[in-house]
C-alpha positions as CSV (number, residue, x, y, z in Angstrom):
1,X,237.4,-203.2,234.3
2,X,237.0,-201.1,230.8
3,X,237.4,-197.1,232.4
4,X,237.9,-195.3,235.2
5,X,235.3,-192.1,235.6
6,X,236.6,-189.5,237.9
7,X,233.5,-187.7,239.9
8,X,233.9,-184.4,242.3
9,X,233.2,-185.6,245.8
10,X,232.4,-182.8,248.7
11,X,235.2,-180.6,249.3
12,X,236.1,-180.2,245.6
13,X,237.9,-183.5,245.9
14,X,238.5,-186.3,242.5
15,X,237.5,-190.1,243.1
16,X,237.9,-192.6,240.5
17,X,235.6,-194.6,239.9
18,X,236.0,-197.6,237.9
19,X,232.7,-199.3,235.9
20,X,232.4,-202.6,234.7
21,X,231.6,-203.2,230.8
22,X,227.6,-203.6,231.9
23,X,227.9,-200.5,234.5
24,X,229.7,-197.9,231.6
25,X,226.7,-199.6,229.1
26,X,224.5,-198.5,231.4
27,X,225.5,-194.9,232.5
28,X,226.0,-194.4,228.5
29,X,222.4,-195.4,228.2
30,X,221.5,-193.3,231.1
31,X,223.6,-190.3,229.8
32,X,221.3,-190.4,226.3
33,X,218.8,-190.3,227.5
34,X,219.0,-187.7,229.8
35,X,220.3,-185.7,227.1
36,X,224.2,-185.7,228.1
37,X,224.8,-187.4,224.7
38,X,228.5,-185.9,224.4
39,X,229.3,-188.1,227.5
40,X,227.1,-191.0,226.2
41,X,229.5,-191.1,223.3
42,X,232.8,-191.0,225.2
43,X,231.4,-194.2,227.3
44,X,230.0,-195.8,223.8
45,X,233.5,-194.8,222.0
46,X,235.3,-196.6,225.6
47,X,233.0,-199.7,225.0
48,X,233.6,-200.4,221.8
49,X,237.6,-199.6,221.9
50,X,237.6,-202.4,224.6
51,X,235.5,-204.4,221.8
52,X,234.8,-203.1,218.8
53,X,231.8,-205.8,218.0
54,X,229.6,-204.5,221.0
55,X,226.7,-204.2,219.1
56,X,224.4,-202.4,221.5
57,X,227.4,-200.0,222.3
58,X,227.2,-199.2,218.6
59,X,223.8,-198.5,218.8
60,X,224.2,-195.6,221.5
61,X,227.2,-195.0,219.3
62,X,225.1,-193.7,216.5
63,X,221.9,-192.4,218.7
64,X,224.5,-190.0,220.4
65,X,226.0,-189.1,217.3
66,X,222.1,-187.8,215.7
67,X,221.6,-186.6,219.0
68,X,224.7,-184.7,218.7
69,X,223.1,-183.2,215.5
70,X,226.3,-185.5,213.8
71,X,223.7,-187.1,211.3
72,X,226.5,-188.2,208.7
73,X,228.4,-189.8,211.3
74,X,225.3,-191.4,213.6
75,X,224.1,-192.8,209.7
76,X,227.2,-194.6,209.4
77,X,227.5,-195.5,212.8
78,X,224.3,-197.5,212.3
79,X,224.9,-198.9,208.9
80,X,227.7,-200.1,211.2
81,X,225.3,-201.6,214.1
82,X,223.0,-203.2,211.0
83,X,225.7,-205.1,209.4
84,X,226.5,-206.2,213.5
85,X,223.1,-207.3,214.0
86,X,222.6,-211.2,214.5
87,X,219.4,-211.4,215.7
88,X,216.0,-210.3,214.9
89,X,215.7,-208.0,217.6
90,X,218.8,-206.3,217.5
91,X,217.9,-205.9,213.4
92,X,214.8,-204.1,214.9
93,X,217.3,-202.0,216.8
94,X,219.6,-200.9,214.4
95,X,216.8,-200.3,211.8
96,X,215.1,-197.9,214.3
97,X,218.3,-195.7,215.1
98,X,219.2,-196.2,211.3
99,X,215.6,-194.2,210.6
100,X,216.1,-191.9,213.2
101,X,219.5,-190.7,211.8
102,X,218.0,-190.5,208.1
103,X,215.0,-188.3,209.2
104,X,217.3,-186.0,211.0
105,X,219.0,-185.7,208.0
106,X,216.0,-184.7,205.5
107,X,216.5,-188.1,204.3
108,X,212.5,-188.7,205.0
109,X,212.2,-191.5,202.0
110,X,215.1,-193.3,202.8
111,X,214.1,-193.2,206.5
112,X,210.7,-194.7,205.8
113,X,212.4,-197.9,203.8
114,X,214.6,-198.4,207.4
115,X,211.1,-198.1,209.4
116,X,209.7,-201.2,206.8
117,X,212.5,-203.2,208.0
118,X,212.2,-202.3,211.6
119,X,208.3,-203.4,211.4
120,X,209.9,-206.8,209.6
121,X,211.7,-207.4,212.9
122,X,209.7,-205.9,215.3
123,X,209.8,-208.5,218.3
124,X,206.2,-207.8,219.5
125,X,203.1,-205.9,219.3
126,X,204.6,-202.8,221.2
127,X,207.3,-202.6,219.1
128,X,205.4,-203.0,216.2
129,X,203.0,-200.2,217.0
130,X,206.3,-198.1,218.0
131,X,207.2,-198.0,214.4
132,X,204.1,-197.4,213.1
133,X,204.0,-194.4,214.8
134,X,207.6,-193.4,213.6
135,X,206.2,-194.2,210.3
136,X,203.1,-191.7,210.4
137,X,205.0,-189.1,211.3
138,X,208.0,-189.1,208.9
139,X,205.1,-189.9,206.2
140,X,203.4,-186.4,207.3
141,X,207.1,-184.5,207.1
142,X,208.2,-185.8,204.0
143,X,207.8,-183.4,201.1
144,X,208.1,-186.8,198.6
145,X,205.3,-189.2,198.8
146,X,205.1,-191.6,196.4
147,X,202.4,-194.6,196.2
148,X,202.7,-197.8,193.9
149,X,200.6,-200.3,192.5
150,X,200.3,-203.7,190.7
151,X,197.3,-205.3,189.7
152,X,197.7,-208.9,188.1
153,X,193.7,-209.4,187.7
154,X,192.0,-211.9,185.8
155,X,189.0,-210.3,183.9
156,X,185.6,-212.0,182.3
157,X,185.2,-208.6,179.9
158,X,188.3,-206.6,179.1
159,X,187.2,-204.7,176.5
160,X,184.0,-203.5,177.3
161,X,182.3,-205.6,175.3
162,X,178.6,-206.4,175.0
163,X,177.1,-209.7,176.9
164,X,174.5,-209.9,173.8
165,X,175.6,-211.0,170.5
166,X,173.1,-209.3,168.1
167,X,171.9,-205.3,168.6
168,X,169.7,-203.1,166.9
169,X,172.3,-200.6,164.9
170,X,171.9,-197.4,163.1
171,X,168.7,-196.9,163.3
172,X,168.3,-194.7,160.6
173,X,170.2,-196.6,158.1
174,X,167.9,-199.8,158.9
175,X,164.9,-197.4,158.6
176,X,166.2,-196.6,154.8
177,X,167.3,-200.1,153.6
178,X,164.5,-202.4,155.9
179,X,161.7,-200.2,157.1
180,X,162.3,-200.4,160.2
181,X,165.1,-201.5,163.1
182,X,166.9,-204.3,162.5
183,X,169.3,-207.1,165.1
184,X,172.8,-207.1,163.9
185,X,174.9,-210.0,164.4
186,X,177.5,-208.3,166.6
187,X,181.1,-209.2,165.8
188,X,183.5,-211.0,168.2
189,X,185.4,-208.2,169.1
190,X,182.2,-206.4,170.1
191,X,181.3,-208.5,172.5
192,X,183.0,-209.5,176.0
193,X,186.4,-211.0,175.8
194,X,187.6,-212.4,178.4
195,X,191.4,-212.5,179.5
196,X,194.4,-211.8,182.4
197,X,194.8,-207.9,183.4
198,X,198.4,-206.4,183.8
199,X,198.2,-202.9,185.3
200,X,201.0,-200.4,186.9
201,X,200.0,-197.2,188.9
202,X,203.0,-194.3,190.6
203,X,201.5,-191.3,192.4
204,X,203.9,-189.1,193.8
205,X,203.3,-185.9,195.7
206,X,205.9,-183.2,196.1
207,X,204.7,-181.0,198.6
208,X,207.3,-177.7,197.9
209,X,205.3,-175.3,200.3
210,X,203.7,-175.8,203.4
211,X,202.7,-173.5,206.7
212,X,200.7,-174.9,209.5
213,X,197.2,-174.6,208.0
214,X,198.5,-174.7,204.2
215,X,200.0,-177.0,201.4
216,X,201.3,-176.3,198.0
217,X,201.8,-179.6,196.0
218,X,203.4,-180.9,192.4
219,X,201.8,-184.2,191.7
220,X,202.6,-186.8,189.0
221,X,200.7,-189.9,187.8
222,X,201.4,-192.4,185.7
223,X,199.4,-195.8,184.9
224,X,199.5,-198.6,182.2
225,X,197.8,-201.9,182.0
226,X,197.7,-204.4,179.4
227,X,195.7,-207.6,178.3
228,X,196.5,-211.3,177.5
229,X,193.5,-212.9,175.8
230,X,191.9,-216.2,176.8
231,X,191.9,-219.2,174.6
232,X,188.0,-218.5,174.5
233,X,189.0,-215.1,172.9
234,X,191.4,-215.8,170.8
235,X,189.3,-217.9,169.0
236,X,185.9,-215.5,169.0
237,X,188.3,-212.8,167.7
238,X,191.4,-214.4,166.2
239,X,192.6,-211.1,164.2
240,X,192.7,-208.9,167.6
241,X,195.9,-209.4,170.3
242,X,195.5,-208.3,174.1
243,X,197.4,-205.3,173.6
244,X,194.7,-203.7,171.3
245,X,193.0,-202.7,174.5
246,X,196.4,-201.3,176.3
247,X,195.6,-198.2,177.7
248,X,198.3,-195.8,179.7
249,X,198.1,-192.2,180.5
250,X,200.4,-189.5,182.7
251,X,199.1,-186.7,184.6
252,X,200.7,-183.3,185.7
253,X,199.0,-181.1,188.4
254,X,199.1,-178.8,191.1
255,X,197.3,-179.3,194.3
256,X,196.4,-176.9,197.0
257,X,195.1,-178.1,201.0
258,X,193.7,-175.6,203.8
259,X,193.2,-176.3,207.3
260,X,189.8,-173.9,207.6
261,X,186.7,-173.8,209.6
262,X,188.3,-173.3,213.2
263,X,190.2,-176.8,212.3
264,X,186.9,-179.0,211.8
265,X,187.0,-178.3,208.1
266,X,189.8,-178.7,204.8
267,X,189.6,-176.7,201.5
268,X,191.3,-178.3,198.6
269,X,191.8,-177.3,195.1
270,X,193.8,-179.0,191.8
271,X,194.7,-178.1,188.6
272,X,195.8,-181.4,186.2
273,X,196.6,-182.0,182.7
274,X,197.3,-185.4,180.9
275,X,197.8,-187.2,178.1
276,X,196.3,-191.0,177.5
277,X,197.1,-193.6,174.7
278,X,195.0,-196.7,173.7
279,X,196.4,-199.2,172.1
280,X,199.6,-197.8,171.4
281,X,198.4,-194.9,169.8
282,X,197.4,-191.3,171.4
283,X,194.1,-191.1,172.8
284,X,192.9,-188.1,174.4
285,X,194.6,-185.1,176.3
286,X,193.1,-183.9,179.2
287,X,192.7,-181.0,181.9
288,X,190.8,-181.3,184.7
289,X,190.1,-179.1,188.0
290,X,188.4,-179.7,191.1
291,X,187.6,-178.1,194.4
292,X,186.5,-179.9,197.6
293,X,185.4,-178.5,201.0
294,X,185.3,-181.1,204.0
295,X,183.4,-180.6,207.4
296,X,183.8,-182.5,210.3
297,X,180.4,-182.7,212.1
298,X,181.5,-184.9,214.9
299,X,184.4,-186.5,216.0
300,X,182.8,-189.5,214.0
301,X,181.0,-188.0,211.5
302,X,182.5,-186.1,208.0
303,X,180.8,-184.7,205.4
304,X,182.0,-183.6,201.9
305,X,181.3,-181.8,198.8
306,X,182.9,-181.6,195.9
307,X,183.0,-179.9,192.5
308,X,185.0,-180.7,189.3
309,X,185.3,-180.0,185.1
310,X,187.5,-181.9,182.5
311,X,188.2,-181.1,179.0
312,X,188.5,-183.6,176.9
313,X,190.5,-183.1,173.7
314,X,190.3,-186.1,171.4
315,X,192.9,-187.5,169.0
316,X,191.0,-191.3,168.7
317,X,187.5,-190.7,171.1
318,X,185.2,-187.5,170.6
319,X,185.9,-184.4,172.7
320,X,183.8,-184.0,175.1
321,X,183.5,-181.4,178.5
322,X,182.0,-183.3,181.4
323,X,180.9,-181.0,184.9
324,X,180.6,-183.3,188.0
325,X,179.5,-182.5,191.9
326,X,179.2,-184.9,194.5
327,X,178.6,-185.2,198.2
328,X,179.6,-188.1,200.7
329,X,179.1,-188.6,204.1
330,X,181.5,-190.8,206.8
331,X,180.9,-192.5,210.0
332,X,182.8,-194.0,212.2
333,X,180.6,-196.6,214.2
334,X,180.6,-197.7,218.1
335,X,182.0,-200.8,216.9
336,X,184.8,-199.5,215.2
337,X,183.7,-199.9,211.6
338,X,183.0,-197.1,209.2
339,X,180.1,-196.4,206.8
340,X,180.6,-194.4,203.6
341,X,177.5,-192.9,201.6
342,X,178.1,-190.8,198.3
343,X,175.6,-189.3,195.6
344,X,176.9,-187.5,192.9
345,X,175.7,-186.1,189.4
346,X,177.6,-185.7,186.0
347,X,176.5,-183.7,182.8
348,X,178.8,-184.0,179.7
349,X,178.5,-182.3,176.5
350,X,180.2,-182.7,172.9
351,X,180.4,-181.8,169.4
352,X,179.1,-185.9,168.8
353,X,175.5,-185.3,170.0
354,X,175.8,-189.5,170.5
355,X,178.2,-189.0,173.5
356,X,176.2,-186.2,175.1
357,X,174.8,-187.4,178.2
358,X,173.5,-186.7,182.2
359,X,174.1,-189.3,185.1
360,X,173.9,-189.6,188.8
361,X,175.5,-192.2,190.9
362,X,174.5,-193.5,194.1
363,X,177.7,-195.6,196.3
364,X,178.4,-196.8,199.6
365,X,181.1,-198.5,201.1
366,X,181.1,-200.4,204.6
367,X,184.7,-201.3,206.3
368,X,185.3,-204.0,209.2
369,X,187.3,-202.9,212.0
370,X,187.8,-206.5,213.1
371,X,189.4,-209.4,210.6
372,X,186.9,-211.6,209.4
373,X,188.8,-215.1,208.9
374,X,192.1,-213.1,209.0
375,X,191.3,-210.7,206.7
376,X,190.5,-207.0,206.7
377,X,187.2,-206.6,204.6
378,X,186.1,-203.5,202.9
379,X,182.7,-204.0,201.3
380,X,181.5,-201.2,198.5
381,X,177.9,-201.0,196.0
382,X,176.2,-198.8,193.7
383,X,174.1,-198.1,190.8
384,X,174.9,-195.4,188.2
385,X,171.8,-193.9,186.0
386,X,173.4,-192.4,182.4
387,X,170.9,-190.9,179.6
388,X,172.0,-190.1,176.3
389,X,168.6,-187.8,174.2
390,X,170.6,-188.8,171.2
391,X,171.7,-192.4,169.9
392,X,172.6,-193.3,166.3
393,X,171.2,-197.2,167.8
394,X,167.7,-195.6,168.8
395,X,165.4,-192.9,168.1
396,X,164.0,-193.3,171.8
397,X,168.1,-192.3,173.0
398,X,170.1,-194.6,175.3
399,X,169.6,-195.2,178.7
400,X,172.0,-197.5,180.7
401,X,171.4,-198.9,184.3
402,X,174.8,-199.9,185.9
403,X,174.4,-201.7,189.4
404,X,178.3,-202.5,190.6
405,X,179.9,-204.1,193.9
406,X,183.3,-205.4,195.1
407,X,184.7,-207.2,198.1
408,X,188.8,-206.3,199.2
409,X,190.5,-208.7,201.3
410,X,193.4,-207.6,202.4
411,X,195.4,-210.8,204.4
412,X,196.9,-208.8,207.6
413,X,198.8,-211.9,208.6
414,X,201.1,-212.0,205.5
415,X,203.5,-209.5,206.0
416,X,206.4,-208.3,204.3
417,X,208.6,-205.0,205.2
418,X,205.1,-203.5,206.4
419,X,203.2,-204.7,203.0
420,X,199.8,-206.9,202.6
421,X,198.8,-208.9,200.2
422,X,194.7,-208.0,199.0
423,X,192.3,-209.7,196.7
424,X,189.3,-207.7,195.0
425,X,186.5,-209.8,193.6
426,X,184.5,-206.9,191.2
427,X,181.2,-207.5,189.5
428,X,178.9,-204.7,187.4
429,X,176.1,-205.6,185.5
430,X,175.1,-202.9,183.1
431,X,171.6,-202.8,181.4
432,X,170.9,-200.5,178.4
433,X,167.8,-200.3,175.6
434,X,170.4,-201.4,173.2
435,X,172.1,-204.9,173.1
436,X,175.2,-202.9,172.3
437,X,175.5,-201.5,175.7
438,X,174.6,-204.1,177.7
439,X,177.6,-204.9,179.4
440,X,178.9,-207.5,182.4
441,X,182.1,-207.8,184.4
442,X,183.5,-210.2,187.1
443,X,187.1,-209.9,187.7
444,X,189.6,-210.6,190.7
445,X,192.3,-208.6,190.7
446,X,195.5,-209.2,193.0
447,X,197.6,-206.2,194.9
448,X,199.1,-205.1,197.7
449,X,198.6,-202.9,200.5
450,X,200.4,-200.8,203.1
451,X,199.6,-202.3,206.8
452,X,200.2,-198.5,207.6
């Protein structure tokens, strides 16, 4: 016996009523949730005074306690019940009231850590989906979202470099001294060098306002990634290091989001300013804006347009202001997959007449609902068109063709707190009138993903 309940009978009469350990679990369960959680506690505070390493009495301990509004007290409780757990499945448990209490507390972040470990223990399919859902919606009510990203990425051209070695070159100077154009031998630091890629990316959103159609948002980005040179490289350009090529930059904005267009369409507008560096050294400081308007055609179809201008204000590169407008178009197929079409068109001016240019890009992107050889596969392609009227290379300008694709794996049967690993194999090929510019890339780079 572990308590005696006392229950009115007819007549306004008092019975006791004496429950077993498994028959006072039981009505505590029952009493949660129906909402009675006051009396769910008194039976989970009964069961765990008979033995205080009950570990599912804990557990209604602390789901009473945040039902109770007690969220200090229901978080302890199941720090309590996670330091108890002995099994996977009571982990799960004890991760999923731990959440619970953290969300009702603000604690959104926090909360969404104790979901990851939930999904690490989930004991099936149905629980696993369970906290995926958890997780989507503490993601949507949490003011602080912040993304990471590691890329360790092996690279056949990281610095741009040209796949010729000799180039026609200042065109007007050859004119002077030879008559006419003239192949230089292009030095080893011109042309590809090959090597290892280190990159790391933080996006965070801070959303400080937000109504039921609108979203006011502080936003902050930060990325670096530096080289290692290959053996090959070192020894085609012995006097240059990896780190030449680092390149890092921050970015500031503001971001606005409307639900318009009788709930079929989204309005969004941001304001950024940032600061790069390049080798060690400032680069370029930008500020950028942009405004997009998306429409949902069907229930499987989106379309979207989109319109953005950066200054560029250079300390080591020219300035430059570049105006860009795009339009893309989604659909979700019968099969499950999606389809993703973009064109879009770019005109950038400068004080260097040489960097002055107009392009249009052409991209699509194709992504498997179903695994292929247990992996998720996202497929993408393009070509970009770029003219420059002026060139110091060539009097006829520069024109550069650059066709790209990429494959991304991600491997959906590694998982780690919620977390997949990926692989991205990326090619370009880019063709110009001028060795200089002509320019190919293969590299694999390695990440990982969120599985939700």
């Amino acid at each position: 016996m572990v308590a005696a309940i006392y229950a009115a009978a007819s007549g306004a009469a008092w019975a006791e009523v004496v429950l077993s350990p498994d028959q006072l679990r039981n009505a505590a369960v029952r009493s949660v949730e129906t909402g009675a959680a006051a009396q769910g506690l008194r039976f989970a505070d009964a069961l765990l005074h008979r033995d205080a390493g009950d570990f599912k009495a804990q557990v209604l301990r602390a789901r009473a306690l945040r039902d109770l509004g007690r969220t200090d007290e229901a978080i302890a409780a199941g720090r309590t019940a996670w330091r108890m757990a002995d099994s996977g499945t009571e982990r799960y448990a004890s991760a999923m009231i731990m959440a619970q209490a953290l969300s009702s507390a603000g604690h959104k972040t926090r909360a969404q850590f104790w979901l990851r470990r939930a999904a690490h223990h989930a004991p099936g399919p149905r629980a696993r989906k369970q906290v995926e859902q958890h997780y989507t919606y503490v993601r949507q009510t949490n003011a602080l979202q912040t993304q990471l990203s590691f890329t360790l990425a092996p690279n056949s051209n990281i610095n741009n470099g040209s796949a010729r070695d000799t180039s026609e070159l200042n065109y007007v100077v050859s004119e002077i001294l030879f008559g006419g154009p003239v192949e230089y031998v292009l030095s080893g630091s011109a042309q590809a060098l090959s090597g290892i890629e280190y990159g790391f990316g933080l996006n965070t959103r801070y959303r400080f306002h937000q109504t039921a159609t609108r979203a006011h948002d502080l936003t902050l980005g930060l990325s670096y990634r530096t080289f290692s040179l290959s053996d090959s490289a070192k020894a085609d350009a012995p006097m240059v290091d990896g780190g030449d090529f680092a390149f890092g930059t921050v970015m500031l904005g503001y971001g606005f989001r409307q639900i318009n267009l009788d709930a079929r369409g989204e309005f969004q507008s941001s304001a950024q300013l940032g600061q790069s560096w390049y080798g060690g050294a400032e680069y370029a400081t930008r500020m950028r804006a942009g405004i997009s308007q998306s429409y949902r055609i069907a229930p499987h179809q989106k379309a979207m347009l989109s319109l953005e201008h950066e200054l560029q204000d250079g300390q080591r590169t020219v300035d430059m202001e570049t105006t860009s407008i795009s339009g893309s178009f989604t659909q979700n197929l019968s099969s499950g997959d999606l389809a993703y079409l973009s064109v879009g068109a770019s005109v950038a001016t400068s004080p260097d007449a040489n960097s002055e240019y107009d392009e249009v890009e052409l991209r699509g992107a194709y992504v498997f609902r179903k695994p292929v050889a247990g992996a998720a596969l996202q497929l993408g392609m393009g070509v970009e068109l770029r003219d420059y009227d002026v060139s110091r290379h060539s009097a006829d300008g520069r024109q550069d063709k650059r066709i790209f694709a990429d494959i991304t794996a991600t491997f959906q049967q590694f998982d780690y707190y919620g977390f997949n690993p990926s692989a991205t194999l990326q090619a370009s090929r880019t063709d110009s009138n001028i060795n200089l510019y002509d320019i190919n890339r293969v590299g694999i780079s390695i990440g990982i993903k969120s599985a939700f």
